[in-house]
N, C-alpha and C positions, 0 to 999 in steps of 0.2 A: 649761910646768910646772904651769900651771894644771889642765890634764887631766890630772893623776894618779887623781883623784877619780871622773871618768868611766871610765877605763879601769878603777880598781877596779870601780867598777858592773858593765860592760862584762862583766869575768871573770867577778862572780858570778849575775848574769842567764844567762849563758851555760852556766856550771855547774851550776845550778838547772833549767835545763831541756832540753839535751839530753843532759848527761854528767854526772847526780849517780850514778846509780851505778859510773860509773868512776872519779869524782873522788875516792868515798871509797875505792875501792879503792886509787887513784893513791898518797891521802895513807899508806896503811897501809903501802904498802909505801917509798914515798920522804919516810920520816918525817925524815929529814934534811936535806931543803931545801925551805922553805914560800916558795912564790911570794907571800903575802900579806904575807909579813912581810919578802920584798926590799922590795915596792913598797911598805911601811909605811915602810921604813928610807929608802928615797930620795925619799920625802914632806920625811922628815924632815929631809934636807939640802938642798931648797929653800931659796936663800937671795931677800931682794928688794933685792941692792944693784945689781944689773945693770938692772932697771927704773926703780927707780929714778932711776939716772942718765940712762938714756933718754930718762926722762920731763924730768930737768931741763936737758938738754943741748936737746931739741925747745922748752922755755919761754924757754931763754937767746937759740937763735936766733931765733925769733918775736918778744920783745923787741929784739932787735938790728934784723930786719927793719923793725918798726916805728916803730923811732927812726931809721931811714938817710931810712924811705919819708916822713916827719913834716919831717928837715932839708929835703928836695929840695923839698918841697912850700913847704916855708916860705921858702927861698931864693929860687925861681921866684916867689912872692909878691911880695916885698920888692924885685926887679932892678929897679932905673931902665931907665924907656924912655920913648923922646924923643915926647913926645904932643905937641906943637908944633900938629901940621898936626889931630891930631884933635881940637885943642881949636875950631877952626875950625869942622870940619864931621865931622858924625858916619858914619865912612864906611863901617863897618860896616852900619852903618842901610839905607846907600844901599845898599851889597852884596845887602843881604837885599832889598829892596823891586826894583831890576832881576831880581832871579831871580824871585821872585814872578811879577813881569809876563811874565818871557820864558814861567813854566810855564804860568802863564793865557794865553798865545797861541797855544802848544802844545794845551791842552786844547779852547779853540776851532777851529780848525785841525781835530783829530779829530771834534770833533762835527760839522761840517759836511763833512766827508767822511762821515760815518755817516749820518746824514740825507740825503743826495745819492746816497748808494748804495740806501736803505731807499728812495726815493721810484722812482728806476727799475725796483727789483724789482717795485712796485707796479704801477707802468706797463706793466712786462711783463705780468705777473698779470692787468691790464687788459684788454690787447689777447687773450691765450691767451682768454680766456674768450666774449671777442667771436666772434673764428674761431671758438669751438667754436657759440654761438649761431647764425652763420651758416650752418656744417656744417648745425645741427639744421634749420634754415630751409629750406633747400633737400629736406631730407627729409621734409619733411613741408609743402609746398610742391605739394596736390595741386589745389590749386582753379586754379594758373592762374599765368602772368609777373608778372601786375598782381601778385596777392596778395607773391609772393616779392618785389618790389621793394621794396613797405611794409616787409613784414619786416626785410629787408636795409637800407633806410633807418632803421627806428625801431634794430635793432641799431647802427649806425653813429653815431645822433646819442648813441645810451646810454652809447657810448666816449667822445665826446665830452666829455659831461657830467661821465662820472667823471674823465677823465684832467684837467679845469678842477678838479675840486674836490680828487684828488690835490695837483697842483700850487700850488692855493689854500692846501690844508693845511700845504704846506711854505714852500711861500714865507716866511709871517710868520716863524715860528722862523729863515730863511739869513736875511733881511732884519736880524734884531733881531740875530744872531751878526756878521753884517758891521758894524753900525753897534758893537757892541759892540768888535771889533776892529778899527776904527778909528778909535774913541775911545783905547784904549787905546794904540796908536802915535801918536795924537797929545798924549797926555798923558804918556807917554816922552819924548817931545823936548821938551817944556814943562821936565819934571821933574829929565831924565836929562843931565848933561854926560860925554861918553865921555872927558874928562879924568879927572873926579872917579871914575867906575867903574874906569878903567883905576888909580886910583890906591890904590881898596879891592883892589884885586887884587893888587897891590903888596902892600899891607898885609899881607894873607892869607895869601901867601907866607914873608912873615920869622914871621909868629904859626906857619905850618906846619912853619916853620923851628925856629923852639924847640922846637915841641912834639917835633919828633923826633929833638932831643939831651936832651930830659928822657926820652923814649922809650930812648934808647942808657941812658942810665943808669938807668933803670931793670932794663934788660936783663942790664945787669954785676951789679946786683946780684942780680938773680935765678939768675941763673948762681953767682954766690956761695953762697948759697942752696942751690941746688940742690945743687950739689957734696956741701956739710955733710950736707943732707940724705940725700944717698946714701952716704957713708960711715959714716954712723949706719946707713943700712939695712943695710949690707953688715956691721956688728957685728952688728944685730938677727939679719943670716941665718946667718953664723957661729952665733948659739947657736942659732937655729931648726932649722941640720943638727946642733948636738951634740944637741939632741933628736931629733931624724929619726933618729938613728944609733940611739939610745935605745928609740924607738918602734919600728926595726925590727928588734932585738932580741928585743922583748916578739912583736911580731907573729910574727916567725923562732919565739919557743916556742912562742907558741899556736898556730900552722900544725902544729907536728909533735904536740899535742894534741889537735887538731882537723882532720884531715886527711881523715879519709873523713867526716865531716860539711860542709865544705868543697867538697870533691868533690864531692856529692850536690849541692848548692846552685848549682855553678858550673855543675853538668849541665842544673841547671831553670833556671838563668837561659839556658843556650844554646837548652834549650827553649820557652821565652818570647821570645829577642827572633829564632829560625827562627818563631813561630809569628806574631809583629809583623811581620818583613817578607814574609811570605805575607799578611799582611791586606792591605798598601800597595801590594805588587808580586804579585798572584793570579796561578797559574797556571790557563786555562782549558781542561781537558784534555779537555773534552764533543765527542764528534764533530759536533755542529749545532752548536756556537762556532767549531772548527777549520775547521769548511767554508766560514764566512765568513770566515775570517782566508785561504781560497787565493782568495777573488777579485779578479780584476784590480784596478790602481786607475785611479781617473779621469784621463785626459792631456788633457782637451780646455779649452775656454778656460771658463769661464762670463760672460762679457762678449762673446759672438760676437753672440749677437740680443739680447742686452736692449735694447739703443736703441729698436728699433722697440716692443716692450713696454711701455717703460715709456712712450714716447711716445703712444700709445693710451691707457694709461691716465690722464695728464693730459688730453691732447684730449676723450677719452667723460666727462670727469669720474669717475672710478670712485676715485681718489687725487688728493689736494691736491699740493703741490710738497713740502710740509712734511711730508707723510707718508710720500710718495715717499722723501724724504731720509733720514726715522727707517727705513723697511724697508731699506734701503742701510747705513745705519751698525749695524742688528742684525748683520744675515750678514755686514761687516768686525770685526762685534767677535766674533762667533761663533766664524770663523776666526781672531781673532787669539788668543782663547781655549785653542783648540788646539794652534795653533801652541806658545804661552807653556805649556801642559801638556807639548808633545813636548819641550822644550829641556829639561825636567826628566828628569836618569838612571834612569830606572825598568829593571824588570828583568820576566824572563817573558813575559806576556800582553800586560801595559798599554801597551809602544810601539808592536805590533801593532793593539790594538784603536783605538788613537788613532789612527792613519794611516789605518787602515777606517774611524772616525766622519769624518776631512777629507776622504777622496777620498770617500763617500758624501755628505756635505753639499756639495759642490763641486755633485757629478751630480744633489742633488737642485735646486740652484739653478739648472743647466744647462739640465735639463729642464723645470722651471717656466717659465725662458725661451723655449726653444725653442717649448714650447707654446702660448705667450702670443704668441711671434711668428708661430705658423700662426694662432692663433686670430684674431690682427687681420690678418692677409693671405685668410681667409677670411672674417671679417667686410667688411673690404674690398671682394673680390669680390661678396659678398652685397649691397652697398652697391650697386654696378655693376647687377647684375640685378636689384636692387628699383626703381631709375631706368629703368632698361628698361620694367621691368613698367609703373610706375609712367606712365611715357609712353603705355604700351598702354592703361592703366587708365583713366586721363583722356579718353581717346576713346572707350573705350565707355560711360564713364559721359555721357559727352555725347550719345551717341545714347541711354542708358538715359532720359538727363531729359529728352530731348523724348518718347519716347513714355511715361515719366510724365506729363509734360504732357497730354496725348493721355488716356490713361488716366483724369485728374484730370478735365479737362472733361465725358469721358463719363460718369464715376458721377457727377459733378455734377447730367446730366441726369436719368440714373435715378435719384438721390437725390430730383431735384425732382418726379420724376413717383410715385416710390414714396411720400413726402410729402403729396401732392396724392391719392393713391388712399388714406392711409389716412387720412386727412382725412373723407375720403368715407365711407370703413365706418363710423370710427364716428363720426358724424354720425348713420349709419343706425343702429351699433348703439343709440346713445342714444334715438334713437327707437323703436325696440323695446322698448327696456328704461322709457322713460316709457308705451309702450301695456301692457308687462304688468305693471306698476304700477297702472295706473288699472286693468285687469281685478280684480289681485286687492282693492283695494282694495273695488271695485263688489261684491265676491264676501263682505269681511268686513261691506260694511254691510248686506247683505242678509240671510247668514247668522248675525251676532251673535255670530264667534267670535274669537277674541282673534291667530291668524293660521294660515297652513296652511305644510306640510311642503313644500322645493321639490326641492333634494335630500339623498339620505339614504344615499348610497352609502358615504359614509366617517363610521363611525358616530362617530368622534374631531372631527369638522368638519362636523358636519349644517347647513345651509344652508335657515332659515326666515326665513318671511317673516310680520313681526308687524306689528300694527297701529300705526302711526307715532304715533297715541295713548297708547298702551299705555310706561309706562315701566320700563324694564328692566336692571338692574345685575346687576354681578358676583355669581353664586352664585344666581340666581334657578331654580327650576325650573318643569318645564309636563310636562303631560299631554296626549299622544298620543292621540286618539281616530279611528274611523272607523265608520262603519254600513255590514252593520251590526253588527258584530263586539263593539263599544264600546270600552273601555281597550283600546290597543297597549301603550303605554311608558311609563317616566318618561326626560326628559332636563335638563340644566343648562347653561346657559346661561353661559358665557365669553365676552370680550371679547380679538378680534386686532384686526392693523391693518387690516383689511378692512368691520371692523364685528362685531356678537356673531356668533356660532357655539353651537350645542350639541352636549355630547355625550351619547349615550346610557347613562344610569343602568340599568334594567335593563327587560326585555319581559313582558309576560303571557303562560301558556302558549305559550312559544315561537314568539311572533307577530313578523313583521317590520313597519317601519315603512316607509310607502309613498310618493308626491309626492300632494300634495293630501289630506296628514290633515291632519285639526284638530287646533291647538292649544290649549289651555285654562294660560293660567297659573298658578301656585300663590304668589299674593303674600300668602299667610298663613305659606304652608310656606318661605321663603326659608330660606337657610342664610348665618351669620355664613362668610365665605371663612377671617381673621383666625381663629376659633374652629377649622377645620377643617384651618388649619395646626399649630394648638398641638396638636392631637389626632394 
């Protein structure tokens, strides 16, 4: 009755906005009966003696509850019981402390089976990796028997090794679990009288005992309880339908007021929730969608070759064991994905298209495998004929290294004898080169000139010969002379790693410079190098 107030609302919200001008038509003509002023009038005969009581009849029993649940309690408090024996010995105590010990033997127990299993896998892990080593060894195993032996021995002792310090690692941890478990059974029999435990159990018994006729009576009472309670409820729904009869009254007018507004409403919602399960359940009506929804599906196994697959790919190393395992649990969580999609009722498209995503994912893990097992049945093979080869290879690289050897000895000779000849040239050229030295020196003390032209061919690298006197730095220049012509040139003087060099500045009346001009220095005219870079 509380909604009275709403449904006023309710009406004139509704009147206001799609039917005020028929409503005032409505009232001009049906001026004798005001809808607002029924449901003013049955406002008005709202009474609150029916909730009222509701409300005091739910506080009566709640208190009642409370005071049944308050005796039990207090009663069960207060009952004599014969403590005799546990004034003796505390046996609950003991109860709790053997369960203790049994779980901590329990949890030991586990751990050392976890650790016993962890340590084999490791050993496994061990040895695979060895084999794969040795595979490698043998393939690569092209110098000789001797070589592959070391190999296969240092591989051998490396398992060795780790499988000792595996083992070493585990040891201490079963070692310290075993003495810890059997401290603890020896400290149970020390502790433990299976008199006294059998006798806490006893105990436990009559305590479970009570507890589950305080339990029955608590039950009668709630049954009690409950009852009340539902016959309160069952008045509560008694006035809830004289409302509801009330309510569908009011609804019964306003439907026949509002009926092609109604209509119109009920059409857009049929519209709305065709146009929601066309989102959820699509129809795909594309002739390239349809043509994938007629192809076959896949019947074949996907576990036919993977063995050999994934076996290779542990062996080559190419996947851990651990990664192995995660690509295996995708593609069963993949399909089970599917799967757990197809058990959903969909409609249209969606059960098709899901049965073409599993039997395509099926075929594409099929063929991955398949693949994977030609491709190591061909690597395989290839293994076969590289060993072949490999045997052929080895013998002609052994007749290759003797007549390398052969080879080696003889350029050895020609080296020595090519070494020993050019020894000798220049030997002689040095001797040359000290007689045209003293020539031209004999040539500057006699002639007084500061040095001569030797060659001149590469006018960027002119090649003069100055007097070992004479000292000469970066940016110097000289003048070119010859008779009996006079000035040739100017040139400047630069410094390689060979010794100075000049190049040619510029020529007088288009004169060339020749071998055996004179040079005249210009050590007044130098040029700053530093100055003619800033410039």
């Amino acid at each position: 009755m509380d909604n009275d107030g709403k449904v006023t609302d309710l009406v004139e919200q509704s009147k206001s906005v799609f039917l005020s001008d028929a409503v005032q038509d409505f009232r001009r003509r049906q001026s004798q009966y005001d809808l607002d002023a029924e449901f003013a009038k049955t406002r008005k005969n709202r009474t609150f003696i029916v909730p009222g009581v509701l409300i005091a009849m739910v506080l009566l029993f709640s208190i009642v509850a409370f005071a049944v649940n308050f005796a039990i309690e207090r009663s069960s408090q207060i009952e004599e019981i014969e403590s005799g024996d546990f004034e003796q010995i505390n046996l609950r105590d003991v109860l709790q402390a053997w369960l203790r010990t049994e779980n901590r033997l329990e949890e030991i127990e586990d751990q050392i089976s976890s650790l016993e299993q962890e340590r084999d896998e490791r050993l496994q892990l061990a040895e695979q990796r060895a084999e794969r080593n040795r595979q490698l060894a043998r393939l690569r195993a092209d110098a000789g028997i001797a070589v592959l032996g070391v190999e296969l021995a240092r591989t051998q002792q490396a398992l060795q090794t780790e499988r000792q310090q595996i083992r070493l690692e585990y040891t201490g941890q079963l070692e310290a679990l075993a003495d810890e478990r059997e401290q603890i059974l020896r400290r149970r029999e020390q502790e433990f009288d299976q008199t006294q435990v059998n006798a806490a159990l006893a105990r436990r018994g009559i305590l479970d005992d009570q507890r589950r006729l305080f339990d029955l009576e608590l039950e009668r009472q709630q049954e009690f309880l409950t009852e009340r309670i539902t016959s309160l409820r069952t008045a509560y729904q008694d006035e809830l339908g004289a409302f509801g009869e009330h309510r569908d009254q009011v609804e019964f007018t306003l439907r026949q007021q509002f009926a092609g507004e109604i209509a119109r409403l009920v059409a857009e919602h049929e519209a709305e929730l065709e146009e929601l399960f066309l989102l959820y359940n699509p129809d795909f009506s594309d002739e390239d969608i349809a043509r994938l929804f007629e192809a076959s599906f896949f019947d074949g196994s996907i576990e036919s070759e993977s063995e050999a697959f994934e076996r290779a790919l542990l062996e080559q190393g190419v996947l851990r064991q651990a990664e192995l395992t995660e690509v295996r649990n995708s593609v069963d969580e993949l399909f089970e994905i599917v799967e757990r999609l197809r058990e959903v009722p969909y409609e249209n498209s969606v059960p098709e298209a899901l049965d073409q995503i599993l039997s395509r994912s099926q075929a594409l893990v099929a063929g991955l495998n398949r693949a994977g097992a030609d491709l190591t049945r061909s690597f395989e093979a290839s293994v076969d004929t590289l060993t072949t080869e490999r045997d052929t290879a080895s013998s002609e690289l052994e007749t290759v290294r003797r007549q390398l050897n052969e080879t080696r000895q003889e350029l050895s000779r020609v080296q020595t004898a090519a070494e020993e000849r050019i020894a000798s040239e220049t030997e002689q050229l040095r001797s040359q080169l000290s007689q045209f030295e003293h020539a031209f020196g004999e040539l500057i003390q006699d002639d007084r000139e500061d040095g001569y032209v030797v060659d001149p061919r590469d006018a960027e690298q002119i090649h003069i010969y100055l007097d070992p006197s004479r000292d000469v730095d970066e940016g110097v220049r000289a003048f070119v002379f010859r008779d009996p012509e006079g000035l040739i040139g100017t040139v400047e003087f630069f410094e390689t790693a060979r010794g100075f060099r000049a190049r040619l500045l510029d020529l007088a009346d288009n004169r060339s410079i020749r071998p055996f001009d004179r040079v005249l220095l210009d050590i007044a005219g130098r040029t700053d190098p530093a100055a003619d870079s800033t410039e």
